[in-house]
C-alpha positions as CSV (number, residue, x, y, z in Angstrom):
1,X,0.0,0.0,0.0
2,X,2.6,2.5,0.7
3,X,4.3,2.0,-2.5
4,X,0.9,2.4,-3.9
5,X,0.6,6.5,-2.6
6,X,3.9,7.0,-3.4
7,X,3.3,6.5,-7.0
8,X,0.0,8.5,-6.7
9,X,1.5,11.2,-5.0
10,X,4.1,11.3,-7.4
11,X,1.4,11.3,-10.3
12,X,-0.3,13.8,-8.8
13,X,3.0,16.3,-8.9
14,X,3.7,15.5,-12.2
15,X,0.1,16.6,-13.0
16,X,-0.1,19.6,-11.2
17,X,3.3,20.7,-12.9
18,X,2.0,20.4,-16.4
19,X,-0.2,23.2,-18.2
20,X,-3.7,22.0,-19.3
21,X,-2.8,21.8,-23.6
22,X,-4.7,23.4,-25.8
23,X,-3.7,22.2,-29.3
24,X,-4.7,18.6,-30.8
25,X,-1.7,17.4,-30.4
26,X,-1.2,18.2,-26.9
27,X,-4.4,17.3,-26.4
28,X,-3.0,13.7,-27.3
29,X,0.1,13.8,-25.0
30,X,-2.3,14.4,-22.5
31,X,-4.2,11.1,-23.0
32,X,-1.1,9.2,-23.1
33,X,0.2,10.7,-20.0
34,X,-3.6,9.0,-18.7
35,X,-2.7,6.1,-20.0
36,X,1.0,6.0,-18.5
37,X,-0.4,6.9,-15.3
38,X,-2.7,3.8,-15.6
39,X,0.1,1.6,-16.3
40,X,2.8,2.8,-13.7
41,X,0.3,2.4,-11.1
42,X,-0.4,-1.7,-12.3
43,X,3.7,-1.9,-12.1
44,X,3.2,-0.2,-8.8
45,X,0.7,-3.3,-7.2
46,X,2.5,-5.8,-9.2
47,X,3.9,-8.3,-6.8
48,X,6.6,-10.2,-7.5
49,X,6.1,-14.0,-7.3
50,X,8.1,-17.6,-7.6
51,X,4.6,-19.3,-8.8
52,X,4.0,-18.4,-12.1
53,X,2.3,-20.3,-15.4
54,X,4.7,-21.6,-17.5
55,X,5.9,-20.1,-20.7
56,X,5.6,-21.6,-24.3
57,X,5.8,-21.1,-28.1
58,X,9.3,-21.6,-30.0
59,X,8.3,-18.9,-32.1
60,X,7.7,-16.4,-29.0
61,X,11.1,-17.8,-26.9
62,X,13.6,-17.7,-29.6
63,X,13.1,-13.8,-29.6
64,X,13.9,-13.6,-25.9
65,X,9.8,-14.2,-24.9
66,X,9.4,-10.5,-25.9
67,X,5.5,-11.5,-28.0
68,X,3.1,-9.0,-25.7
69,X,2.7,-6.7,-28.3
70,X,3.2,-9.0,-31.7
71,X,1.6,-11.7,-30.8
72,X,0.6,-12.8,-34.1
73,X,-0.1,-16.7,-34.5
74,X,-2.3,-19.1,-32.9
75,X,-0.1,-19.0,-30.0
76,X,-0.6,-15.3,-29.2
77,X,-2.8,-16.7,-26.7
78,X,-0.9,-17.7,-24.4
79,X,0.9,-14.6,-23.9
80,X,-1.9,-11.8,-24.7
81,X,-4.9,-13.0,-26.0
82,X,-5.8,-9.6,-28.1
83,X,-3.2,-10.6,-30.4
84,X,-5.5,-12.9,-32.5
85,X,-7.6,-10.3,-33.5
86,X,-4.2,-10.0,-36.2
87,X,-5.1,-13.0,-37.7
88,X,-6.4,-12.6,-41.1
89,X,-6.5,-16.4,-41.9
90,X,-7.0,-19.2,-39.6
91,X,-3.3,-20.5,-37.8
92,X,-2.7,-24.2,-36.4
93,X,0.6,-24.6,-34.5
94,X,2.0,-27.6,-32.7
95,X,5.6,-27.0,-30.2
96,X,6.8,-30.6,-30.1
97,X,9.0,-29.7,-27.9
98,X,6.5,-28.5,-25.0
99,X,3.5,-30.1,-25.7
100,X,1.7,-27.5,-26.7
101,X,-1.5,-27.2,-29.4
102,X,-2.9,-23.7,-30.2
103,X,-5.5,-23.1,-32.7
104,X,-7.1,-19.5,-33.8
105,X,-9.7,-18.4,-36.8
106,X,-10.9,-15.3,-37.2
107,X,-14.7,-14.9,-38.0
108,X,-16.1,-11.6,-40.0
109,X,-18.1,-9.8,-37.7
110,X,-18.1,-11.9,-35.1
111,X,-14.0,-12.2,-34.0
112,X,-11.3,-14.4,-33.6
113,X,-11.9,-17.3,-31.9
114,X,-9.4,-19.6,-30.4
115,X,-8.4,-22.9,-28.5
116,X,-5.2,-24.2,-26.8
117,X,-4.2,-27.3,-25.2
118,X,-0.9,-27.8,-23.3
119,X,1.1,-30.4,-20.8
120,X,3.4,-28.0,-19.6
121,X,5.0,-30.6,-17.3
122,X,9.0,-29.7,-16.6
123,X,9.5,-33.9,-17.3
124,X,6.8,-34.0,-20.1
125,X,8.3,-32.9,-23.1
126,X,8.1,-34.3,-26.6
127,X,11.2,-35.2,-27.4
128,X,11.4,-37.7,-24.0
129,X,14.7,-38.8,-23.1
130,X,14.1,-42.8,-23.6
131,X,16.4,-44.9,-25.6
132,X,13.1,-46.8,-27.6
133,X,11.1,-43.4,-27.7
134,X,11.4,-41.9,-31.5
135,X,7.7,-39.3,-31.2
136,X,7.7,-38.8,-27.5
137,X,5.6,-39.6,-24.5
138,X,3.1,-37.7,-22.6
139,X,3.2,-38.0,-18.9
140,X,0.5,-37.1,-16.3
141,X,1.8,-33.6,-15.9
142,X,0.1,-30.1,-15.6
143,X,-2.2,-29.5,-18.1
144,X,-4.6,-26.4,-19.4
145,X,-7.0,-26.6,-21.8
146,X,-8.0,-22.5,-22.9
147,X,-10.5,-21.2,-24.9
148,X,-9.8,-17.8,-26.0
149,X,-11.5,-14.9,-27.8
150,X,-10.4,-11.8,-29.2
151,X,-11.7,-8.8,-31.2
152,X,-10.7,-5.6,-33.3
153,X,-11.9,-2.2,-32.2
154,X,-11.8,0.1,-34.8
155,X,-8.4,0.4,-36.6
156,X,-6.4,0.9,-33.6
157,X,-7.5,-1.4,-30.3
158,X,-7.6,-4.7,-30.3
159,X,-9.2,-6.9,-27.1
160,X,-9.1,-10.5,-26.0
161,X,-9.2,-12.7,-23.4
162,X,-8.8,-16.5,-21.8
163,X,-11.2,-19.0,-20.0
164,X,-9.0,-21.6,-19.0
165,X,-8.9,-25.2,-16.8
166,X,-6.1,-26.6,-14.8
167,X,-4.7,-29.5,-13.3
168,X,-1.6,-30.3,-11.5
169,X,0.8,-33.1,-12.0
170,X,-1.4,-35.0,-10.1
171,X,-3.8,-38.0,-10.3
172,X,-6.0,-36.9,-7.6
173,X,-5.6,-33.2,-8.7
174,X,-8.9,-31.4,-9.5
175,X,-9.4,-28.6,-12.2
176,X,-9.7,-24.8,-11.7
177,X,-10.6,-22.2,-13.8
178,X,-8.1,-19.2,-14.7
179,X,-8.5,-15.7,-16.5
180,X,-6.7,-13.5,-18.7
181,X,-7.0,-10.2,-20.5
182,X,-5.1,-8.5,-22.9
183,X,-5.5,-5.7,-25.1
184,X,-3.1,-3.6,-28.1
185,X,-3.1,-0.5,-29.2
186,X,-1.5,0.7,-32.8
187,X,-0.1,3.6,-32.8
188,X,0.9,5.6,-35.6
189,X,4.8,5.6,-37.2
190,X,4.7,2.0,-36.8
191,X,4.1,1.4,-32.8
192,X,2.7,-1.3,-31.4
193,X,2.1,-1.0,-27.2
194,X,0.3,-4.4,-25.6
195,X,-0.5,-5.2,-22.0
196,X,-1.4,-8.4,-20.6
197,X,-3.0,-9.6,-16.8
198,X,-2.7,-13.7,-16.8
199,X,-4.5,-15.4,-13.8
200,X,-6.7,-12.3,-13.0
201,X,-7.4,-13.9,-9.9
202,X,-4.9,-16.2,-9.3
203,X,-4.7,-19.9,-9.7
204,X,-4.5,-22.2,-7.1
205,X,-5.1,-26.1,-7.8
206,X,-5.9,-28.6,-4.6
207,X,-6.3,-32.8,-4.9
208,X,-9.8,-34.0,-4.1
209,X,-9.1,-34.2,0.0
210,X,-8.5,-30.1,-0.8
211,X,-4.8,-30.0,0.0
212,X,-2.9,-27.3,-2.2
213,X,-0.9,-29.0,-5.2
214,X,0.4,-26.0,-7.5
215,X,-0.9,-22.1,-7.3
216,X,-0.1,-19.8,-9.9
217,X,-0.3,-16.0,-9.2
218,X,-1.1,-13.0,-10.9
219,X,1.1,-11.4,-13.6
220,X,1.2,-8.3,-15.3
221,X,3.3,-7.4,-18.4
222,X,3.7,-4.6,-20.9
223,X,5.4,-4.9,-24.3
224,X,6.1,-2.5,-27.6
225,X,6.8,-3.7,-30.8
226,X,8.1,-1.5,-33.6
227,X,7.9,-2.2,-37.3
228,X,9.0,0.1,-39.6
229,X,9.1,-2.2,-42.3
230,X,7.0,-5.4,-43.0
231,X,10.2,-7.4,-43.0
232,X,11.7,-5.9,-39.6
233,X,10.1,-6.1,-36.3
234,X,11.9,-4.8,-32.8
235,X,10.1,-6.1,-29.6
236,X,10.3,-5.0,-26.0
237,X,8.1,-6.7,-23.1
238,X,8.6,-5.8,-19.6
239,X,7.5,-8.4,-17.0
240,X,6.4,-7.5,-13.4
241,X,6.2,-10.9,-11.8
242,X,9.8,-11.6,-12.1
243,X,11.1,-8.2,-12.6
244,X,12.6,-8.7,-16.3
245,X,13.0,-6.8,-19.5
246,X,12.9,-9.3,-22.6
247,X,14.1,-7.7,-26.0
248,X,14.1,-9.2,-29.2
249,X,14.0,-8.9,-32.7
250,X,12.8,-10.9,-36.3
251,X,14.0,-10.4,-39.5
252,X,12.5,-12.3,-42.7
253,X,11.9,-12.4,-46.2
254,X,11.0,-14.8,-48.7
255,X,9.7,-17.5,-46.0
256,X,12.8,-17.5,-44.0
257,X,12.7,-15.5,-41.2
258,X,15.9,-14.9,-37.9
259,X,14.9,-13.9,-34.4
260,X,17.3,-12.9,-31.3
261,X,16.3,-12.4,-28.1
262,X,17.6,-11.5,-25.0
263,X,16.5,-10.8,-20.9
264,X,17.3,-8.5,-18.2
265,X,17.1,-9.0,-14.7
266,X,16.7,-5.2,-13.6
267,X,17.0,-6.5,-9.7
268,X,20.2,-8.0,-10.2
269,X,19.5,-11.9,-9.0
270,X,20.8,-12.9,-12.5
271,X,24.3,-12.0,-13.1
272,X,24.4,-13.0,-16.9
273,X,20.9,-11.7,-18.6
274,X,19.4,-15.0,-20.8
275,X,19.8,-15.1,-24.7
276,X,18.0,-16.6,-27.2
277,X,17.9,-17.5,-30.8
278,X,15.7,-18.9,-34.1
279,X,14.6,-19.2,-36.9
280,X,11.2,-20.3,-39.0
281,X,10.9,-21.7,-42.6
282,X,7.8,-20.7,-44.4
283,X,6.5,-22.7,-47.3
284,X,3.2,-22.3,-48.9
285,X,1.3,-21.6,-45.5
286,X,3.3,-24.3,-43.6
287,X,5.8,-23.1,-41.0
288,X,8.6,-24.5,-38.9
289,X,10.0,-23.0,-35.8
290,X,12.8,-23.6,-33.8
291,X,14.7,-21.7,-30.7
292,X,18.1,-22.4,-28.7
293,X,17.6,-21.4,-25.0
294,X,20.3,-20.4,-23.0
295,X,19.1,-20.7,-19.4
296,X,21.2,-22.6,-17.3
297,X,18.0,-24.4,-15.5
298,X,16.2,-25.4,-18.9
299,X,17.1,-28.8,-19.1
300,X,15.9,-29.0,-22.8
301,X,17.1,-26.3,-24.7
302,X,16.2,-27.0,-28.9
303,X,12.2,-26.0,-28.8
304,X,11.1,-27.0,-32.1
305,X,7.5,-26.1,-33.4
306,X,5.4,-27.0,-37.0
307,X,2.2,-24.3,-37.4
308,X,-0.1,-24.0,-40.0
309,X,-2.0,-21.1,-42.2
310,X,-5.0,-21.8,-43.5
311,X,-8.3,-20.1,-44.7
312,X,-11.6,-22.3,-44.6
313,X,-13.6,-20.2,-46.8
314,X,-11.5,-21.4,-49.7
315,X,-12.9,-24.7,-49.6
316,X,-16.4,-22.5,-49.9
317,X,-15.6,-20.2,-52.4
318,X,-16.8,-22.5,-55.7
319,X,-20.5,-23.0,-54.0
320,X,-20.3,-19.0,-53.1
321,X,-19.7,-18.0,-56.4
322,X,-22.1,-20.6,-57.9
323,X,-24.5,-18.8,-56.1
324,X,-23.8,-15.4,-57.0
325,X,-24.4,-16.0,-60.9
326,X,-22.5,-15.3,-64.2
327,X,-20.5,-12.2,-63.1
328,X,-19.1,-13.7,-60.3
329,X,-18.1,-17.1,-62.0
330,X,-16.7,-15.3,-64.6
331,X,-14.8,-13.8,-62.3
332,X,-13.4,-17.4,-60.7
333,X,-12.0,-17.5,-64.0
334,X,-10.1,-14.6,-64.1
335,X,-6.9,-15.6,-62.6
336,X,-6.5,-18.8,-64.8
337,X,-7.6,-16.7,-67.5
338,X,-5.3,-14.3,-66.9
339,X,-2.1,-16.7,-66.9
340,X,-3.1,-18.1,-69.8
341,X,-3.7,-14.7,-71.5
342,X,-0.4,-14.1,-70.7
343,X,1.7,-17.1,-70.6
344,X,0.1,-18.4,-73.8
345,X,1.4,-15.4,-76.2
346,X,4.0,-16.5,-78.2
347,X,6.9,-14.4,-79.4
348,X,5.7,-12.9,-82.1
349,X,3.7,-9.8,-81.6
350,X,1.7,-10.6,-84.6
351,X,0.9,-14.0,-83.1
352,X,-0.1,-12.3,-80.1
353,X,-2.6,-9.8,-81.3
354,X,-4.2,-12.4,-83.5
355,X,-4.3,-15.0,-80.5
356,X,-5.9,-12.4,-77.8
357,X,-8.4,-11.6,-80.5
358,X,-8.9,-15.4,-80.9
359,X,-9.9,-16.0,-77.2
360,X,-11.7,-12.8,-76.8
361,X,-14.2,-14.3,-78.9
362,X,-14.3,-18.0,-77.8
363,X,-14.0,-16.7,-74.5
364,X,-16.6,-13.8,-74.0
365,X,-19.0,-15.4,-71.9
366,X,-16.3,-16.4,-69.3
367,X,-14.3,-13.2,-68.7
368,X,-14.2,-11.5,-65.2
369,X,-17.3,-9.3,-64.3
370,X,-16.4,-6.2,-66.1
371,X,-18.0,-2.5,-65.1
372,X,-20.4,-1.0,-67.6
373,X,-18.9,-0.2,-71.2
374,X,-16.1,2.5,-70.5
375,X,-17.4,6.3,-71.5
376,X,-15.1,8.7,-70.4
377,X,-17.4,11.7,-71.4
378,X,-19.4,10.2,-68.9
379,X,-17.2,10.7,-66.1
380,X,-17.7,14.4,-65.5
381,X,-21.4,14.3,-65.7
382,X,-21.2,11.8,-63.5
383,X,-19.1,14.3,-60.9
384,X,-22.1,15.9,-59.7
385,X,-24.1,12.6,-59.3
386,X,-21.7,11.0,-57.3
387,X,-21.9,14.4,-54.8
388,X,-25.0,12.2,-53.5
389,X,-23.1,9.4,-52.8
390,X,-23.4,7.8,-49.1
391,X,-19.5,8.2,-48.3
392,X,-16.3,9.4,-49.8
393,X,-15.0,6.2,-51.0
394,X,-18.6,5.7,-53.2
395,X,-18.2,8.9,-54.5
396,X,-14.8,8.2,-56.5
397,X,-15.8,4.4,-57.0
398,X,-19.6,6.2,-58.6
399,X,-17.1,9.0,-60.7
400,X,-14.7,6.5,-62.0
401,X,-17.1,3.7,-62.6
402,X,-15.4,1.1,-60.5
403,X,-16.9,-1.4,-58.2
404,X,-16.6,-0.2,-54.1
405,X,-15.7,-4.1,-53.4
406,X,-12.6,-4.4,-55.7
407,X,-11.7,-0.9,-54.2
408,X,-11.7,-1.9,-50.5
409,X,-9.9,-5.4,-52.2
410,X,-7.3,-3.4,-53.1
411,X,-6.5,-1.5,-50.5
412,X,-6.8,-4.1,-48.0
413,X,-4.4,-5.8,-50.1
414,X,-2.4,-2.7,-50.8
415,X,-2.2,-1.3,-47.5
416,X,-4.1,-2.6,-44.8
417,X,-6.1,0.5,-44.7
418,X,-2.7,2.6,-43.6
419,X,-2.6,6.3,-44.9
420,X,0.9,5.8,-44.0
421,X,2.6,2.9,-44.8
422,X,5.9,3.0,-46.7
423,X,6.8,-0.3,-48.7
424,X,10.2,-1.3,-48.6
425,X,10.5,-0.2,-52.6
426,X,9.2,3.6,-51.7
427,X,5.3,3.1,-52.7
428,X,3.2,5.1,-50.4
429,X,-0.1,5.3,-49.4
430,X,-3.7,3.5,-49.4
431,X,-3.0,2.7,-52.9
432,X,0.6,2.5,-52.3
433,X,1.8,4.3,-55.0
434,X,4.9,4.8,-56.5
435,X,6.8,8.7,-57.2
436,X,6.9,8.3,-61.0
437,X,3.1,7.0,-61.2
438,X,1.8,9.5,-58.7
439,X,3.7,12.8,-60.6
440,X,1.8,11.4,-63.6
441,X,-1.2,11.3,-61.7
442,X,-0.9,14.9,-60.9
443,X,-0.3,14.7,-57.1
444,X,2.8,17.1,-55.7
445,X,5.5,15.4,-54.1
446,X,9.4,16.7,-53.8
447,X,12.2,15.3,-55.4
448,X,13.8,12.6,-53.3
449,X,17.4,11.2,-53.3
450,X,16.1,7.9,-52.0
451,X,12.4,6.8,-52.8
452,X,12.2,4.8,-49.8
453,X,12.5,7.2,-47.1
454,X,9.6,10.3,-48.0
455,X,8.9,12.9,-46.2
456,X,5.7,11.7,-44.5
457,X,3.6,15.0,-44.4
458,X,0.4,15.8,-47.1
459,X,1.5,19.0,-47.4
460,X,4.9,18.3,-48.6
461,X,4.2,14.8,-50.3
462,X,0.6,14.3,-51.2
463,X,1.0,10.8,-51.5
464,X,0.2,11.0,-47.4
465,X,-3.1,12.8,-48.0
466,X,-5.7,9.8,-47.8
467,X,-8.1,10.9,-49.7
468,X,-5.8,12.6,-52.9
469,X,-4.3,8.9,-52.9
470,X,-7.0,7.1,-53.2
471,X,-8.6,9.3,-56.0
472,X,-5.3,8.7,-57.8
473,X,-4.8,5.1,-57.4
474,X,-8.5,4.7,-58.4
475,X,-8.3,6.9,-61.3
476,X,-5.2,4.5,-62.5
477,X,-7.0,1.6,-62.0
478,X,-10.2,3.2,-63.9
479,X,-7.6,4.1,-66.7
480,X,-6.3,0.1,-66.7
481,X,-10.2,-1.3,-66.9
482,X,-10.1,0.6,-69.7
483,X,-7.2,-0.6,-71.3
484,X,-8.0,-4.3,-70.9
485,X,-11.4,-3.9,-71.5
486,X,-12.7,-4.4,-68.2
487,X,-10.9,-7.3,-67.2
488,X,-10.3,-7.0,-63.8
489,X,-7.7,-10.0,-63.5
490,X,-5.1,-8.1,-66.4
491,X,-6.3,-4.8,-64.5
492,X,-5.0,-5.4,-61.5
493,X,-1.8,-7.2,-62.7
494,X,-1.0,-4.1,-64.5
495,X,-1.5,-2.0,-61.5
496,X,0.7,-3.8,-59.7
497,X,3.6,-4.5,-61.8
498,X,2.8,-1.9,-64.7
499,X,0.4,-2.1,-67.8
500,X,3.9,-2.6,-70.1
501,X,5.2,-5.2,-68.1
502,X,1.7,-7.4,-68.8
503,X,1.7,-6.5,-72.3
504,X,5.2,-6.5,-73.5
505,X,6.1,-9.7,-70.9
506,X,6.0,-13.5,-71.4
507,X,4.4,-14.6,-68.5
508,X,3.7,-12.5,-65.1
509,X,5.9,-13.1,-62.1
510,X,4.7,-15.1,-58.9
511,X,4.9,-12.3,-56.7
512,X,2.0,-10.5,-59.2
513,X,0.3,-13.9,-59.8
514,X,0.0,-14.1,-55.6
515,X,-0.8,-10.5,-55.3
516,X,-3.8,-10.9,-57.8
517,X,-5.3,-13.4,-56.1
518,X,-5.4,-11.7,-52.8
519,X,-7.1,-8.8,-54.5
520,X,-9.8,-11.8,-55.9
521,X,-9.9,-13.5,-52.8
522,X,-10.6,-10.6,-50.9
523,X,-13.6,-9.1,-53.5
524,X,-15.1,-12.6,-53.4
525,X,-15.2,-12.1,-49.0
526,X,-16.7,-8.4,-50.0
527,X,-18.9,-9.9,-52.3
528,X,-20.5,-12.7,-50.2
529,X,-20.5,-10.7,-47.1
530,X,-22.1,-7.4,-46.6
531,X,-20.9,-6.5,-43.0
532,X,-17.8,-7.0,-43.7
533,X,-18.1,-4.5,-46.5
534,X,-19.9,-1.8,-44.6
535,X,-17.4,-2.4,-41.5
536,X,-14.6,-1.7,-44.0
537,X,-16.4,0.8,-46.1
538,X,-17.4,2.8,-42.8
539,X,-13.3,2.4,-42.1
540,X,-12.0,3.7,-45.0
541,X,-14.7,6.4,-45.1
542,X,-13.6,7.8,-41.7
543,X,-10.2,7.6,-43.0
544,X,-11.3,9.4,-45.6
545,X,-12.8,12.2,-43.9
C-alpha cells in the first residue's frame, strides 16, 4: 500500500506541474500521459512472485519471450490473447518440444476465436529422453485446456481474453478455472504498445481431499513492438512478476525468417541476462519453428514447433460464387484466365494480337465481371451525381465507374487500410503508389534522393493525403479497366507490376500472380458478405474524412 501513494502522490505532482494543452496534439500527449499513469500504477501493485504459469511457443522464446505486443499466431494466446484479433486467416501450431496445441480463426463480424491445449510438465516434453522413444511420450503432468477470444476495435484497439482449466501433476488433482485479459493499441509511425494480466485472480489447484498442489499468481506485463518495415520487427516486453526486460528482434523475407532475443534482470539476481535465438521456414502456409535457449535451468534447450495457415472459406468459395451468378463465375475465371492470356502469347507480336483476338471471342462469356462499357465523357457528368453518394469512398468508385468491393480489395491488399505505410520499394499510401506513377497522376510530391525514405507529411508529399491517394490510385486503376477492356484479372496485374510489363512480358511473375489473387480472394469475402463490406467501407470512409 505505501508504494501504492507514493506512486499516486508522485502522479499527482507530475500533474499539477504540467499546463492543461490546448492544441490537438497536446491534447494527445495528455491522453497518453492517462494512460501511463494507468500503467505505472499496475507496475506499482505488481507483486513479484516464484509461482507463475509456465511459458511456451518456440516462435515467442527464440526472440527472448518478448511477444506482448506481436503476438501474431495461434499462440498469441498464451501470452496476450488480443493478439489474435491480427489473424487474417486461420493459424494451427504444434511445439513438439513442450507439448503444446494452439489453434485460432478469425470470423467476420463476429471475432477471432481460439483454443489451446498444453502439458506443460518440466519432465513431459516431446522429445522424451528414452532410448526406444522416436515421437515422444506424454506424462501425467500439468495440463490447461483454454479457450480464448479476441476482437478488433476500430483500426487501432484490439481486445481478448482467456477461460481456461487446470490441473496439476497429479492424479487426484482437480481442475480450476483461470482468467486473462489483454488488449493492443497501434499507434501511428509503426508502434505497437500491448498489455497483458494472466491469472486475473490467481490460480490455485488442490487434490480431491483439498490439500494445495500447485498455485499460480497473478502477472502483469507490458510490451512495444516496432515495425517500420514489413520485414523488420523490434520487440520490448517488460514483465512484473519476475522483474525482467525481454528484447528481441525478427528479420525475414522470402519464407525464411531470424529472431534474437535476449532478458534482463533489472533486480540484479541474474548476473548473466538469458539469450535466445531462431529461426522459421515458411513454405506455402506451412511453418517450422525452432529456438536455442540459454538458461542454465532449462534442461531441454532445442524447442522446435510446426504451425499451419490456413483459410476455410476457400474450400467454400466455388458454391459461393455458384450462387452469386455469371458475373461472379466469370470472375473465378479470371486468374486462370489471366495466366493463360499471358503465358500463352507467343513471341511474335503478330501472333499475339491475332491469338488475344482469338480467345476474346471463344471466350466472352467467361471473362471477369467487367463495369459497364467505359465512357469517359461520362465521367464528368457523373461528378455531380456521385456528390449524392453515401460516403467518400462511393463517390470516387460512382465517378470513376469502379466497383466499391474491388476498391476496399485493393487496399486491403495494398495497404491494410494505412494512410501511411511505406513499402520497402518507396510506394506510399492506401494505394501504395509509386513517385513516377503518382507525378503522372498529378499529385505534388518533392524530389527525393532515396524513394524509400519520404517525407511523411500531405503538405509536402501528397501521396500522405488519404483521400488525394485514393482518388489517384483509383483513377489508374479506372484508366487500366479501360485498357484491358474491363478485365479486372489483367487490370489489376497491371496495377501492380505496370500495364507494359503485362503487355510486353512473357508470363507474369509469382509475386503479381500471388498479389492478384489476394485482391480476388478478398472481392469474393466483399462480395459474399455485406458487414464485412460496410465495416470496411465505414473504415476507409472515416479515414477518408
Amino acid at each position: 500500500m505505501q508504494q501504492v501513494l507514493t506512486c499516486v502522490l508522485q502522479l499527482n505532482k507530475k500533474k499539477k506541474a504540467l499546463s492543461l494543452p490546448t492544441t490537438y496534439e497536446h491534447r494527445n500527449h495528455w491522453r497518453l500521459f492517462w494512460v501511463g499513469s494507468v500503467v505505472l500504477w499496475l507496475l506499482c501493485i505488481s507483486v513479484a512472485s516464484a509461482s507463475l504459469r509456465p511459458v511456451v511457443g518456440a516462435r515467442a522464446l527464440g526472440m527472448g519471450g518478448a511477444f506482448i505486443s506481436n503476438a501474431s499466431d495461434s499462440t498469441g494466446a498464451l501470452w496476450n490473447p488480443a493478439g489474435l484479433a491480427s489473424l487474417e486467416h486461420g493459424s494451427l501450431v504444434y511445439d513438439l518440444s513442450q507439448g503444446a496445441v494452439s489453434f485460432g480463426y478469425p470470423i467476420h463480424s463476429v471475432g477471432t476465436l481460439g483454443f489451446s491445449v498444453l502439458d506443460l510438465n518440466g519432465e513431459d516434453r516431446f522429445f522424451h529422453d528414452h532410448p526406444n522413444n522416436p515421437v515422444g511420450t506424454f506424462e501425467r503432468g500439468y495440463n490447461q485446456v483454454l479457450l480464448s477470444y479476441a476482437r478488433s476495435i476500430g483500426s487501432r484497439f484490439q481486445l481478448g481474453g482467456n477461460l481456461g482449466y487446470n490441473r496439476a501433476p497429479n492424479p487426484d488433482s482437480q481442475w480450476e478455472p483461470s482468467y486473462d485479459l489483454g488488449a493492443i493499441v497501434k499507434l501511428p509511425r509503426h508502434i505497437i504498445l500491448g498489455a497483458r494480466l494472466i491469472d486475473i485472480s490467481g490460480v490455485t489447484i488442490p487434490d480431491r481431499e483439498g490439500r494445495l498442489l500447485r498455485q499460480f499468481d497473478q502477472t502483469f506485463a507490458v510490451g512495444a513492438a516496432w515495425k517500420p518495415v514489413q520485414l523488420l520487427q523490434l520487440n520490448s516486453v517488460l514483465d512484473t512478476a519476475l522483474w525482467q526486460l525481454r528484447v528481441g528482434g525478427e528479420i525475414g523475407a522470402y519464407g525464411l525468417a531470424l529472431r534474437l532475443g535476449t532478458a534482463i534482470d533489472l533486480i540484479g539476481l541474474q548476473p548473466e541476462p538469458d539469450w535466445s535465438m531462431g529461426f522459421s521456414v515458411n513454405v506455402h502456409g506451412k511453418h517450422l519453428h525452432y529456438a536455442y535457449l540459454s538458461q542454465s535451468d532449462v534442461a531441454y534447450k532445442h524447442l522446435l514447433a510446426v504451425g499451419l495457415t490456413f483459410d476455410l472459406s476457400d474450400q467454400t468459395v466455388s458454391a459461393s460464387v455458384s450462387k452469386q451468378g455469371t458475373s461472379a463465375t466469370r470472375m473465378k475465371t479470371s486468374v486462370v484466365r489471366m495466366k493463360t492470356s499471358v503465358k500463352g502469347r507467343t513471341t511474335s507480336t503478330a501472333s499475339k494480337r491475332e491469338t488475344s483476338v482469338k480467345r476474346s471471342e471463344k471466350t466472352q462469356t467467361e471473362r471477369p465481371p467487367k463495369r459497364t462499357p467505359d465512357n469517359t465523357k461520362r465521367i464528368a457528368t457523373d461528378t455531380e451525381a456521385a456528390k449524392n453518394a453515401k460516403s467518400p469512398t462511393e463517390q470516387i468508385a460512382k465517378q470513376y465507374e469502379v466497383e466499391v468491393d474491388l476498391i476496399l480489395a485493393l487496399v486491403k491488399v495494398e495497404s491494410t487500410f494505412n494512410p501511411k505505410a511505406i513499402s520497402p520499394t518507396g510506394a506510399v499510401g492506401l494505394m501504395q503508389l509509386m513517385p513516377p506513377a503518382a507525378q503522372d497522376l498529378g499529385l505534388k510530391m518533392p524530389s527525393y534522393q532515396n524513394i524509400r525514405k519520404p517525407t511523411p507529411h500531405p503538405s509536402v508529399d501528397e501521396r500522405f493525403n488519404p483521400l488525394k491517394n485514393l482518388e489517384a490510385g483509383v483513377r489508374y486503376l479506372h484508366e487500366m479497366l479501360k485498357k484491358y477492356d474491363g478485365d479486372y484479372g489483367l487490370s489489376l496485374a497491371a496495377y501492380h507490376a505496370g500495364s507494359g510489363n503485362v503487355r510486353k512480358n512473357g508470363k507474369l511473375s509469382p509475386q503479381t500472380e500471388r498479389h492478384v489473387g489476394k485482391v480476388l480472394k478478398s472481392y469474393y469475402q466483399y462480395k459474399r458478405d455485406a458487414t464485412l463490406k460496410n465495416t470496411d467501407l465505414r473504415r476507409l470512409d472515416a479515414i477518408l474524412r
